[in-house]
N, C-alpha and C positions, 0 to 999 in steps of 0.2 A: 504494500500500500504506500505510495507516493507523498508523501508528508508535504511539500512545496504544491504550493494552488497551480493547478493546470487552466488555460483557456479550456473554455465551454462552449457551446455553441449553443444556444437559449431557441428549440424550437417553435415557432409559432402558427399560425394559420396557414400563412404565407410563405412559410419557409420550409414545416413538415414534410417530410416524405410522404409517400402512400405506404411504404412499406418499412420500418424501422425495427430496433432490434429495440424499443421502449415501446410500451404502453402501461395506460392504466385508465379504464372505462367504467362505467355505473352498467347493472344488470337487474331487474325485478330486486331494485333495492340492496345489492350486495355489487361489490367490486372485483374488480380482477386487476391483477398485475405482473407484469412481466420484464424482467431482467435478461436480456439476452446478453449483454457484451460488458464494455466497461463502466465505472461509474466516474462520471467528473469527464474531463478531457473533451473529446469533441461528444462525448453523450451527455444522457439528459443532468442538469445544475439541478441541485436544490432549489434554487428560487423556481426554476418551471415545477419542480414536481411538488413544491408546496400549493401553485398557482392552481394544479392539477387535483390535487387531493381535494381543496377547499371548494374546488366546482363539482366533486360529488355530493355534496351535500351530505345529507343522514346516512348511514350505508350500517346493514347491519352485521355482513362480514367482509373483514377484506383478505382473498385469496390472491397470493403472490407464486409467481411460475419465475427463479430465476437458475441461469445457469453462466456464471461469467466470473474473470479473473479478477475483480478485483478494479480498484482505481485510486481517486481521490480520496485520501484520508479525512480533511475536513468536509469536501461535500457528501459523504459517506456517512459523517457522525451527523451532520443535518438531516437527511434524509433517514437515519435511524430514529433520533429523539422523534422528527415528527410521527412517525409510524410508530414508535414506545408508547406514544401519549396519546396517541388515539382513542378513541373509546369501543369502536367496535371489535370485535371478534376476529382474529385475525390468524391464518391459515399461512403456513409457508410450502411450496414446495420443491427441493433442490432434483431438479431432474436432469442436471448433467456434473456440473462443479460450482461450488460456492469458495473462492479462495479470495484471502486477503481481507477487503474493505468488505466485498459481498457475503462474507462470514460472518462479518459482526454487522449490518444489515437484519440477515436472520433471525437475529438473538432477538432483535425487537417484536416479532410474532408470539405469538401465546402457544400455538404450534408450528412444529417442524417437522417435516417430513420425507425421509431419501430412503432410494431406492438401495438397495446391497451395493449395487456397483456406482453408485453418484462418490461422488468424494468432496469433502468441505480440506482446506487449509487456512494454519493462520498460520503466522509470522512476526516479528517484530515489524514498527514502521522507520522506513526508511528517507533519507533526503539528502541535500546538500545545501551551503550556503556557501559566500564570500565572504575576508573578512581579517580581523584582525584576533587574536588568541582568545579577548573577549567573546566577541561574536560567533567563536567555534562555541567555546564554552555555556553560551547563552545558548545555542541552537542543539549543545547536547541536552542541555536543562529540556527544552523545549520537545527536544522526542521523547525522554521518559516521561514529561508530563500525560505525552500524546497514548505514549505506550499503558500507562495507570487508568489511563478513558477509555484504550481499548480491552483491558484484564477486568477493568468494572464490568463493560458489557456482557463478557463473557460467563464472569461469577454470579451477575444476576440470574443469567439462565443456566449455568451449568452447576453452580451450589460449590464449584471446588476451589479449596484455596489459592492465595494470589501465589503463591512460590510457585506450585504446579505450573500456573498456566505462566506463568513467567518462563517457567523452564519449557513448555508447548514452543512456546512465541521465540525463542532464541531458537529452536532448534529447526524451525521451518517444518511444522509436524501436519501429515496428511492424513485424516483418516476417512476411512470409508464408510460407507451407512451405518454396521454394523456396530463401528467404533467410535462413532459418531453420536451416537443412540448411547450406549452404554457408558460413557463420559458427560454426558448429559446435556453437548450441543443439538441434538432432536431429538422426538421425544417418538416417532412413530418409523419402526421399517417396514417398508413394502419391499415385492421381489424384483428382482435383476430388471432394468428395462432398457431397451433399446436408445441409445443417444441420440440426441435429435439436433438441431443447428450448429453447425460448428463453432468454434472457437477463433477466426481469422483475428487474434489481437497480438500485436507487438509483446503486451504484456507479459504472455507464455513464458517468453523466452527471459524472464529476468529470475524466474521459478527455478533454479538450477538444481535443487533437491529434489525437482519431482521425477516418477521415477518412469524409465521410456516406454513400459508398455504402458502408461497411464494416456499418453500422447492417442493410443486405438480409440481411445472413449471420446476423442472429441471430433475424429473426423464426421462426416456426415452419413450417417445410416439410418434417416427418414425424420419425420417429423412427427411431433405433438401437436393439440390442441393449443391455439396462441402465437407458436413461432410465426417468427415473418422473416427470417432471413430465404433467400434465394436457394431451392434444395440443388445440393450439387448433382448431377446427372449422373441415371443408375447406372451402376457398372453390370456390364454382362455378365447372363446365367452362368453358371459353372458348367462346366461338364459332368455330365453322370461318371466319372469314372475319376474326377479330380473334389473331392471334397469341400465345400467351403470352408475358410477359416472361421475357427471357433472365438471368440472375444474371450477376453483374457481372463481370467476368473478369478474372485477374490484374494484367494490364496496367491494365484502368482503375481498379481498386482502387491500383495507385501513384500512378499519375496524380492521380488523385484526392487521394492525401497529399500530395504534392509539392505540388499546387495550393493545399489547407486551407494548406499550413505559408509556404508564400510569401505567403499572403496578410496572415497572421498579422503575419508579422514585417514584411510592407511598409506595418502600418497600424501598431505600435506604430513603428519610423523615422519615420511621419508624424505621432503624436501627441507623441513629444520632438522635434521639427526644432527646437524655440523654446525647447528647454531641455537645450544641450550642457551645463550644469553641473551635470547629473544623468545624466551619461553610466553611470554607476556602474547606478545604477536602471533604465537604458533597458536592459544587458547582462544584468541579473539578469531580467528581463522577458522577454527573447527565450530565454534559454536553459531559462524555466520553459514547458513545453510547454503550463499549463492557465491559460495567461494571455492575452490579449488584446487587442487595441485599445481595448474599454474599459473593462477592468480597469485597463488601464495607464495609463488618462485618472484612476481613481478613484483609483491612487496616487501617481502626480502633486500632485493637488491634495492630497494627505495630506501628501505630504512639502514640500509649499510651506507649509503650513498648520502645520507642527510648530514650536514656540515662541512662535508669534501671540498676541497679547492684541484679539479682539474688541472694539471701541464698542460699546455701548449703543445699540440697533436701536429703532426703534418699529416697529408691525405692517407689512407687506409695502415695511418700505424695504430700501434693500440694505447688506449688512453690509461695512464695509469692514476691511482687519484693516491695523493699526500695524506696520510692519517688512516684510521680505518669504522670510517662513518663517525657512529655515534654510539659507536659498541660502551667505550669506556663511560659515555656521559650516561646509557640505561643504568648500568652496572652501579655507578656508583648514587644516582636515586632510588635502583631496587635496596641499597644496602643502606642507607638513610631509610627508607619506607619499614624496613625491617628494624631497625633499631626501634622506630616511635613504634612499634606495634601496629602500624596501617596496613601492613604486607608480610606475605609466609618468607623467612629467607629462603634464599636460595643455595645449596651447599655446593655447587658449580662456580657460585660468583665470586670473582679472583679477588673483591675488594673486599670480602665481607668481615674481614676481622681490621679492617681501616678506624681508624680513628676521624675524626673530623679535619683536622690539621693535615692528616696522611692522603683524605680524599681530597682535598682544596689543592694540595701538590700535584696531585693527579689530573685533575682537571685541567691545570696548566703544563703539564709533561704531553701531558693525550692532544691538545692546541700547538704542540711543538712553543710553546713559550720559556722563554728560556729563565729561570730566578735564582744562577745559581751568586752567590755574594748578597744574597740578600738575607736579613735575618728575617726570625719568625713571623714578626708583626708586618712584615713589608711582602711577603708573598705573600698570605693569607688576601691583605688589602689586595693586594694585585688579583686575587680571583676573584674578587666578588666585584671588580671594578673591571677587568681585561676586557672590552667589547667582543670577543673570542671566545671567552670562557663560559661555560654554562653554570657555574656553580650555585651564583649568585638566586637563579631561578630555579634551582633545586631546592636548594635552603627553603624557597618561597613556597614549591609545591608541598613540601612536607611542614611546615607550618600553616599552610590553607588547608588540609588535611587535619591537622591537629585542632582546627578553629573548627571544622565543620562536625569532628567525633565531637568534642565541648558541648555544641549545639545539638545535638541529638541525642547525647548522655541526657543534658538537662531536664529533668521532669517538671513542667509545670500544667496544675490543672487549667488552665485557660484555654488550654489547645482542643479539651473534653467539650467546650462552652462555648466557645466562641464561633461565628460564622465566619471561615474564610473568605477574604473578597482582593480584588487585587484592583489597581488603579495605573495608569499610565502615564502619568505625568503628576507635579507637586500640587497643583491646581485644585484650588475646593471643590469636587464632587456634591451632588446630592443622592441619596438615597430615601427610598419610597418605602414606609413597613406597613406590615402585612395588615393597619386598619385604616392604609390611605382612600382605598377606594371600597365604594361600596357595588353591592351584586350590579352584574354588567346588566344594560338594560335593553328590552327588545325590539329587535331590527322588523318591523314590519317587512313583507314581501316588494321588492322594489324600492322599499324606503332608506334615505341614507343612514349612515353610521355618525355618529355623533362621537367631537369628540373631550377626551378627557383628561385635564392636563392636572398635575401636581401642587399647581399653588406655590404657595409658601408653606405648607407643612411637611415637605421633604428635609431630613436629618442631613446633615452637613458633615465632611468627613476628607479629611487631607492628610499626605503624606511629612514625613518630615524625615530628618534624617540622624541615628545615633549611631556615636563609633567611637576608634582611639588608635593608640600609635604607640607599636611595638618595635622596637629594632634586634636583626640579628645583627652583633657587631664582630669586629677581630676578635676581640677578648672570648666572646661565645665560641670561636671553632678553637680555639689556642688551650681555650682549657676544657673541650670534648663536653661543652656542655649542653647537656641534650635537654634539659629541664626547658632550657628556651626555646627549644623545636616542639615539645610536647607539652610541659605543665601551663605556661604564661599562655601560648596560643588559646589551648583548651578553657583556658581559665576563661579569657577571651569571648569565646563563642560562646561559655554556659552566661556570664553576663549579658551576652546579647538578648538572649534568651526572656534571663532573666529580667529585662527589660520592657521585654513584650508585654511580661507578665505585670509588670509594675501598672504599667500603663492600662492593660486591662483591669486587676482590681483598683482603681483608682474610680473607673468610671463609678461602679457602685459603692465604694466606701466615701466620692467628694459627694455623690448625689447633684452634679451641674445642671444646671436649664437644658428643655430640651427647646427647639423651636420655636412651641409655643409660650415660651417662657416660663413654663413653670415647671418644677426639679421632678428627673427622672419619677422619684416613688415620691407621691405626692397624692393624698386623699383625692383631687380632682381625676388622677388617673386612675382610680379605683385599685391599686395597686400596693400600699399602707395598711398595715395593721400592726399589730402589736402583739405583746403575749410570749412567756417561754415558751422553749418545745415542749409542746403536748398534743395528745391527738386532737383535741379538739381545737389548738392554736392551728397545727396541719390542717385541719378540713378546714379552718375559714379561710387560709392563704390561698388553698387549691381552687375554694369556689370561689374568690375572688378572679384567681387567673381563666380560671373554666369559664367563668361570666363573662368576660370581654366583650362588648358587642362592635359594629360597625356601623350608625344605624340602626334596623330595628333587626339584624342579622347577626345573629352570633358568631364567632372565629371560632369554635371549638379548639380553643389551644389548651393542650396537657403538659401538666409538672412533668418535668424528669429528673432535675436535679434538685438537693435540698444542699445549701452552701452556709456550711457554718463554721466558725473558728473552732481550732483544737482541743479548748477545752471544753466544748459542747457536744463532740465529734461521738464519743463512747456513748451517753446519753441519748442521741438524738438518736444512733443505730438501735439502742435497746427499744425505741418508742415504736419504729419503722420496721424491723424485724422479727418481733414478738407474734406470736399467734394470739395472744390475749392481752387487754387494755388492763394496763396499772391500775391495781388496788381491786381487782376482782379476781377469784379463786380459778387459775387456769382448766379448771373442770367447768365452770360455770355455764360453759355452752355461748361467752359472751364473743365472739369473734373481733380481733384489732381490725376498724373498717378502711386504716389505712397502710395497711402490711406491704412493705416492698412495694409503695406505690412510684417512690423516687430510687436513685439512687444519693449518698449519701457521699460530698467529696469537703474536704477539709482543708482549709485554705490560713497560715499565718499572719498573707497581710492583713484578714478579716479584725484578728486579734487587735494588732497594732491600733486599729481604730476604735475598736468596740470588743467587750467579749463576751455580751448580750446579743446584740443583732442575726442576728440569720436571714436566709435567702432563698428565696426558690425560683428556677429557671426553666425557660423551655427548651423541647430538643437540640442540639447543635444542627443549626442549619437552619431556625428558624429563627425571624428578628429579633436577636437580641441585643448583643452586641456583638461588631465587625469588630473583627483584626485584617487589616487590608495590606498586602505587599505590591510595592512597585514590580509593575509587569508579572507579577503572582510570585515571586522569585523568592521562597518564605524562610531562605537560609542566607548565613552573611555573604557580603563578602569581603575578598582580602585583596591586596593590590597593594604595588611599590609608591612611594610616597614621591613625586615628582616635584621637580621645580628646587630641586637642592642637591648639594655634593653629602654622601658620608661615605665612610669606610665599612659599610656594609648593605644591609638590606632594612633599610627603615620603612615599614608599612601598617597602612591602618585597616584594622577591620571595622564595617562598617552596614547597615541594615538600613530599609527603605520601607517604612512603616506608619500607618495611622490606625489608629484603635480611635471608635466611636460607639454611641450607641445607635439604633436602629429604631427602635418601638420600646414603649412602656409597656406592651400589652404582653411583652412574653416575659417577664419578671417581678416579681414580689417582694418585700420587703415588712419584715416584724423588727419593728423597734427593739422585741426580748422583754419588755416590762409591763 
């Protein structure tokens, strides 16, 4: 699946064919749909098939016919929510191949249905960008996001953990109806069927794990109900005396994977046997499904070949290059990676009992720089300053490393609580919560839509920026101190963190104005009360949140959490846990009516302000309070400090963040007295 937007070509009246490999038409009140080719690229956009959808009208089921490779990643994920969120009754059926984008597609149906010999694959998603080390890095960010949107889809409908299907998606995993079914991407087998429109897509050929007799299933052997591609012309009867070929049969359609994919991986093992010190590259190779033995010969010598300064060739002599790649500069970040604990060492790697001091020499021996007459403190400078030398951005890798473990060590409950949101610029946003509008109102037959805009009671909500400034200096490599590569970093990243966090309970322990001027928990927002923990203090907070209205329309919004300080915490669970209400005989028959109605999480900064008050919250994801990250990007980052000389690596780490509240309507507050 193609992660970068593809041009589309936006069918219209005027433009449709008579015969396409897209439809989707209304029938005695039910739909049908059909997927023949690719998605995105010159086939049908999202914007047409939304356009499409919304002209059938009511429709009480919708039956989808698709069979095709795959395409655009985001028009893919458009075209699924809309058909997730459907409300009618919806039917899939894969009657040739569902691979790629057109997999998770599928997942959006209520059923699924393939034949023994149909085949679904998924994959990781794939792209490229231009750019500076940032913009890689932003654009790796940006496919594991893509990759967590495609493992959601999948988990909704298949129930199986995210590692599983992580490890599906890296591996380019094919399976057949049967396997298909029993994993839990469809839910119905029917028997063997004849394939029916071909496959003429470019696409195919980027599939490099699929396996060759898989290729028989797509040429043209008649048609279905639906198709509209052009049938290719029959091939002549056989002879009575020459047999026709049999179609492949399930078993040797595995077979046949299982043999492509061993063979794969027993030629890339044999093209690094001579280079354990790219064991890194050998792993990334085997676990990319569309790579090969001599792909992986042509990245090899890329990455031998990376920092080389060529001689001056004359016509057909041989080029010899100065140095030997960048063998020495992997080597010596695998063995820093290994020291902080981010990476397995290596017992091949020629650096790995180096000291810091030993590897900064290296760095500059491996560049052919020359430091001899220089004492300790002046080579060291010389590596992290040599524009030649890599050190300096080693050092950097394994303290951005050390910042980002910090960061994802740290525990804080807000991350349980809070709604994710991201923002694109520093610029005050508004946000709309869930009692801005009330029930949508009705469109007469021919009558316009009316429309409905936000006012001024949208919640206001901006980025700002925290961070600070660490240096690796001479002194850190000279005295092997790795405290500075791993504890200060880490230290680093959990304050980020903890930052976040700051600023989230801040929102409910300052109680600020909300738009309408008047403070978050405030009697006018029905949202105040008072009272210790007790079940009966719990049932007036709940029906206060339960009651919310919009007009004369209720939210039905439900408690999930109850947030109180540490010395509340023990207390509050015995109230909320208990099969029986305090102060009546657990025989009594008297049942606790609010048993495990929340969950119960326990918060310090609570204390600091109060250590009476408690709190109670609605689901995470519903308006409460946002934690928003620039560009969604919810981990620091770290970077060389510019615009100044030092004798090492001065850099600050830094987070792009705004915490607001959303709505009063999905939280509560008790005084405690």
């Amino acid at each position: 699946m193609m992660l970068a937007p593809q041009a589309s070509l936006t069918l219209t009246p005027t433009n449709k064919p008579d015969k396409s490999w897209y439809s989707l038409k209304a029938q005695n009140g039910n739909a049908e749909l059909m997927i023949y080719d690719e998605i995105g690229g010159w086939g049908i956009s999202a914007r047409q098939f939304a356009s499409d959808l919304q002209a059938l009208g009511k429709i009480g089921t919708l039956t989808a016919r698709i069979h095709s490779p795959g395409g655009d990643v985001f028009e893919g994920m458009a075209i699924y929510n809309m058909i997730k969120g459907h409300p009618a009754h919806k039917v899939c059926h894969i009657d040739g191949l569902a691979a790629s984008m057109a997999s998770v597609i599928a997942m959006a149906f209520d059923e699924v249905i393939m034949p023994e010999n149909a085949m679904m694959m998924v994959h990781k998603p794939w792209g490229g960008t231009l750019g500076d080390a940032d913009d890689m890095r932003k654009y790796a960010d940006l496919l594991d996001k893509v990759e967590g949107n495609l493992v959601g889809a999948y988990q909704q409908k298949t129930g199986l953990p995210e590692d599983e299907l992580h490890t599906l998606l890296a591996a380019e995993t094919w399976l057949t109806g049967r396997e298909a079914v029993e994993k839990g991407f469809a839910n119905t087998l029917t028997e063997p069927l004849q394939m029916a429109a071909s496959l003429n897509s470019k696409r195919l050929k980027d599939f490099t794990n699929m396996p060759e007799a898989l290729k028989n299933l797509f040429a043209p052997q008649g048609n279905v109900p639906g198709a509209t591609n052009t049938p290719a012309p029959a091939a002549p009867a056989p002879s009575a005396s020459v047999p026709a070929p049999a179609a492949p049969s399930q078993a040797d359609i595995q077979a046949a994977a299982i043999t492509f994919n061993a063979e794969r991986i027993s030629g890339i093992n044999a093209a690094f046997a001579t280079f354990p010190q790219l064991a890194e590259l050998k792993n990334t190779c085997i676990a990319d499904a569309t790579i090969n033995a001599d792909k992986a010969k042509d990245m090899i010598l890329a990455k031998l070949g990376e920092g080389t300064t060529p001689l001056a060739a004359q016509p057909n002599s041989v080029i010899i290059h100065a140095g030997n790649g960048n063998i020495v500069g992997d080597s010596i970040r695998a063995q820093l990676m290994a020291r902080a604990g981010h990476e397995a060492a290596h017992k091949d790697n020629a650096y790995g009992s180096y000291n810091l001091r030993e590897l900064a020499r290296a760095s500059l021996a491996d560049r052919g720089i020359g430091c001899a007459g220089m004492n300790v403190m002046q080579m060291v400078g010389l590596a992290f300053t040599h524009t030649s030398s890599d050190f300096g951005n080693i050092m950097l890798d394994v303290a951005n490393k050390s910042v980002l473990k910090g960061w994802a060590d740290a525990e804080e409950t807000f991350e349980r609580i809070a709604k994710k949101g991201q923002l694109s610029d520093f610029k005050v946003a508004h946000r709309v919560g869930m009692g801005e509008f009330k029930s949508l109102p009705e469109v007469k037959d021919g009558a316009e839509y009316k429309y409905i805009t936000i006012g001024d009671h949208a919640e206001k909500i901006a980025l700002a920026t925290y961070g600070g400034i660490f240096t690796l200096t001479r002194q850190t490599v000279i005295n092997d101190d790795m405290d500075m590569l791993m504890g200060v970093p880490m230290k680093m990243g959990k304050a980020a963190k903890r930052t976040i966090g700051d600023l989230f309970w801040a929102v409910l322990t300052k109680n600020g104005k909300m738009n309408d001027g008047k403070a978050l928990f405030h009697a006018d927002h029905g949202n105040l009360t008072s009272g210790a923990p007790s079940v009966e203090a719990f049932s007036i907070a709940a029906e206060l949140m339960e009651s919310q209205m919009i007009g004369e329309s209720p939210l039905n919004i439900m408690p999930a959490f109850a947030l109180v300080p540490p010395n509340l915490k023990r207390a509050v669970l015995q109230i909320i846990q208990s099969t029986s209400v305090k102060g009546t005989d657990a025989n009594s028959g008297v049942a606790n009516p609010i048993r495990d109605f929340v969950e119960v999480l326990s918060e310090p900064r609570l204390k600091a302000k109060s250590d009476k008050e408690w709190y109670l919250s609605a689901a995470q994801g519903e308006d409460t309070i946002e934690v928003a990250y620039l560009d969604g990007i919810d981990t620091p980052y770290i970077e060389q400090q510019q615009g100044f000389t030092v004798d090492g690596v001065a850099t600050k780490v830094r987070i792009d963040a705004g915490v607001s509240p959303l709505d009063h309507r999905g939280l509560v507050k008790s005084t405690g007295v």
